[in-house]
C-alpha positions as CSV (number, residue, x, y, z in Angstrom):
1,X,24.7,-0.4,16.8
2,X,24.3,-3.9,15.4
3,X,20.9,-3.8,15.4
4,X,21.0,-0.5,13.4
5,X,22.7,-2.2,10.8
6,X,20.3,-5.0,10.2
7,X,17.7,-2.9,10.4
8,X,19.1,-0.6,7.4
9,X,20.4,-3.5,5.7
10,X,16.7,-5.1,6.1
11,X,15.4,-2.2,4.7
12,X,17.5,-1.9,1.5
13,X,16.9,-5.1,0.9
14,X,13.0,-4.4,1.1
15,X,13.6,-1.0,-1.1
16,X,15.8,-2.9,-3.9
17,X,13.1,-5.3,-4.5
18,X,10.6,-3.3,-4.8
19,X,12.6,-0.8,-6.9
20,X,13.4,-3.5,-9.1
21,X,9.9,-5.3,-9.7
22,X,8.9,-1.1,-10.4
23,X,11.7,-0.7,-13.2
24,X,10.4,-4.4,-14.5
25,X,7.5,-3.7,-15.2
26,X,6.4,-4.1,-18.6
27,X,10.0,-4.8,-20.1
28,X,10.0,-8.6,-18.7
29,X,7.0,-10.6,-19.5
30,X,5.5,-12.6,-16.6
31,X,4.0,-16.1,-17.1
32,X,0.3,-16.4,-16.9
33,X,0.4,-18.8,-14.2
34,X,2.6,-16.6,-11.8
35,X,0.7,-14.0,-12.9
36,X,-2.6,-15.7,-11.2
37,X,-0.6,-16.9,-8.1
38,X,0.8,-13.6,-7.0
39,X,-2.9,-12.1,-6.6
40,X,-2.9,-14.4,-3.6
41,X,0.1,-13.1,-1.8
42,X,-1.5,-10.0,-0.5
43,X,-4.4,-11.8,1.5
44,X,-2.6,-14.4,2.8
45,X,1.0,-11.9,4.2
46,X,-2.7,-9.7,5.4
47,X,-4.5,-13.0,7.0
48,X,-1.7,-14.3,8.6
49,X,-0.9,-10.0,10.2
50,X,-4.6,-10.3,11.1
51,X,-4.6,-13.6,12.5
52,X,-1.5,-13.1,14.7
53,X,-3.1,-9.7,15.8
54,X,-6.1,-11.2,16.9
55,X,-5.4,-14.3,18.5
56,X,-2.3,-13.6,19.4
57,X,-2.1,-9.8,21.1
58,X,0.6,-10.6,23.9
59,X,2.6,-13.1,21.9
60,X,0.3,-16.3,23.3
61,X,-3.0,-18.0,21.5
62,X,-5.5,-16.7,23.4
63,X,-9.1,-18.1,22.0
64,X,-11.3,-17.0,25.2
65,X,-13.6,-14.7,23.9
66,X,-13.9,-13.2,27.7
67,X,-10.2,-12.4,27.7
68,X,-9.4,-11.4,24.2
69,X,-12.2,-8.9,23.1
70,X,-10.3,-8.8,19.6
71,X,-12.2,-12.1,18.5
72,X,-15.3,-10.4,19.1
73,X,-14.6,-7.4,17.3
74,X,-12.6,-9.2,14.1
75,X,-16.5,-11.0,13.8
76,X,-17.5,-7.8,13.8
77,X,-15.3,-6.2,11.1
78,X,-16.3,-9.4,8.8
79,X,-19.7,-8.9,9.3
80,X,-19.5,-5.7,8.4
81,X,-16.8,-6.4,5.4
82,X,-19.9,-9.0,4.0
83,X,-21.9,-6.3,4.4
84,X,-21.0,-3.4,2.7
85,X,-17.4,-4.9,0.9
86,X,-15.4,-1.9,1.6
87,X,-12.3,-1.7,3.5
88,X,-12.8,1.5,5.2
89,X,-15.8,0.6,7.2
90,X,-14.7,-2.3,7.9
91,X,-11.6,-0.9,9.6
92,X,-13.6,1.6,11.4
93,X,-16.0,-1.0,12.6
94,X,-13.4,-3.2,14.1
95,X,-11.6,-0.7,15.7
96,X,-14.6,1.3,17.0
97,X,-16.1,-2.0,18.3
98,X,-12.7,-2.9,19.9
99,X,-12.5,0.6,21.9
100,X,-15.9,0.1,22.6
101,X,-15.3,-3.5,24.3
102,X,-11.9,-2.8,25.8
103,X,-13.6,0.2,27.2
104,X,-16.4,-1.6,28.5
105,X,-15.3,-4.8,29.4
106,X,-11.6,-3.4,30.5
């Protein structure tokens, strides 16, 4: 049950800052300069998901190519991001090319 808890209580937490910076918005001014440093919060919490999900699928850094196929295929997915810079076929290239390699290489 305790668990339960903390996971509600996490979640209100979550929901009551959100809701708050929502019903902010344009009543409290923000400074220039915190303006300019919260556009770097969303690719760095997303860098650090991405980097954790690739070299790190079972909870240990695992950097072999041969056993984690996920390096392979987050190259591919910035190749591709380069390429075209769109996020849709970038996700569909990396997880294509990971079903792909998982599927081939088992």
């Amino acid at each position: 049950m305790s668990v339960w808890l903390v996971l509600i209580g996490a979640g209100l937490v979550t929901f009551g800052l959100r809701l708050a910076f929502i019903l902010l918005i344009g009543r409290v001014a923000v400074p220039d300069g915190l303006r300019r440093l919260l556009r770097f919060v969303p690719p760095a919490v997303l860098g650090a998901i991405i980097f954790l999900g690739v070299l790190m699928p079972e909870g240990a850094l695992m950097l072999s190519p041969r056993e984690n196929v996920r390096i392979i295929t987050a190259g591919l997915a910035v190749i591709e991001a380069w390429r075209t810079k769109k996020i849709l076929p970038t996700i569909l290239a990396g997880m294509i090319s990971v079903w792909i390699l998982q599927a081939v290489l088992g």
